[in-house]
C-alpha positions in Angstrom: 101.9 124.7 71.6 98.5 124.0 73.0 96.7 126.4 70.3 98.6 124.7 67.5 99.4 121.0 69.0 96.8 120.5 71.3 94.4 117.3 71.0 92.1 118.3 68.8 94.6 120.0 65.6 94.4 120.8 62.2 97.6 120.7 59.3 96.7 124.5 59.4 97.2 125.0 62.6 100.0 122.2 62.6 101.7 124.8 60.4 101.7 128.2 61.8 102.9 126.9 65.3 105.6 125.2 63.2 106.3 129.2 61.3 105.9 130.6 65.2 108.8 128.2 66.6 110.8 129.1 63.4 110.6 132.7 64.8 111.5 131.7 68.3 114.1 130.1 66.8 115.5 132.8 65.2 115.4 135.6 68.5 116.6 132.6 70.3 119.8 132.8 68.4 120.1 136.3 67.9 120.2 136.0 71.8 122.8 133.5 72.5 124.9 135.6 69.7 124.4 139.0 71.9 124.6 137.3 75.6 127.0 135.0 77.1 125.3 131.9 76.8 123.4 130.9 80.2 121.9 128.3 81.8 118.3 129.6 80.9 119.2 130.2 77.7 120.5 126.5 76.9 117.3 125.3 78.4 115.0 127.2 75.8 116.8 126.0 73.2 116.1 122.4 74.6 112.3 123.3 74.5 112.2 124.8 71.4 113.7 121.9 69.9 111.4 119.5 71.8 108.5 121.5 70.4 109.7 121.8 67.1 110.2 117.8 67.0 106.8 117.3 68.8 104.8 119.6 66.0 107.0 117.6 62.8 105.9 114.1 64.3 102.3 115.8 64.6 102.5 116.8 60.8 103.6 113.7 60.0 100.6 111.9 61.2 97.8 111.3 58.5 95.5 109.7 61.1 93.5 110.7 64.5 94.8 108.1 66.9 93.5 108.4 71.0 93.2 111.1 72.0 95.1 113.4 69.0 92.3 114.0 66.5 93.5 115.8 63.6 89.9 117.6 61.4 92.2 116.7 58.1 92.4 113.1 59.0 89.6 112.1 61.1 89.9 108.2 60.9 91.7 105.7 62.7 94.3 103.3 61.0 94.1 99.6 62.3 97.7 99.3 61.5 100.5 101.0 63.2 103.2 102.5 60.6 106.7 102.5 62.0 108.0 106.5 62.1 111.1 108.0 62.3 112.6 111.3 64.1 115.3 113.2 62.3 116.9 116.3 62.9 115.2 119.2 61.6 
């Protein structure tokens, strides 16, 4: 997360963290289909899901606002757009 969602980003990097959760994603459920589901296993699913929302929102930005500064999008908007999390 901190290579690909860290405060300065880029939609490039943006991306492949989003293609390297999709792959934790996938070995996370081959696991809970192999193993008995445990506790640990219920709370990486809780973090992948958490990142995976965190780097969508990031994507979604088309602005550098405090302290996130995005190279493809260097400038600050004065208005505030109203956003919207949805399950992935």
């Amino acid at each position: 997360m901190s290579d690909s969602a860290g405060i300065v980003r880029s939609d490039a990097g943006l991306a492949a963290g989003r293609q390297a959760l999709c792959k934790l994603k996938r070995l996370c459920t081959a696991l809970e289909l192999e193993n008995a589901a445990s506790l640990g296993q219920y709370q990486l699913r809780h973090m992948l899901n958490l990142a995976t929302m965190t780097l969508e929102m990031a994507s979604a930005r088309r602005e550098s606002r405090g302290l996130h500064y995005n190279c493809d999008y260097p400038d600050h908007q004065s208005e505030t757009s109203a956003s919207r999390i949805s399950r992935c």
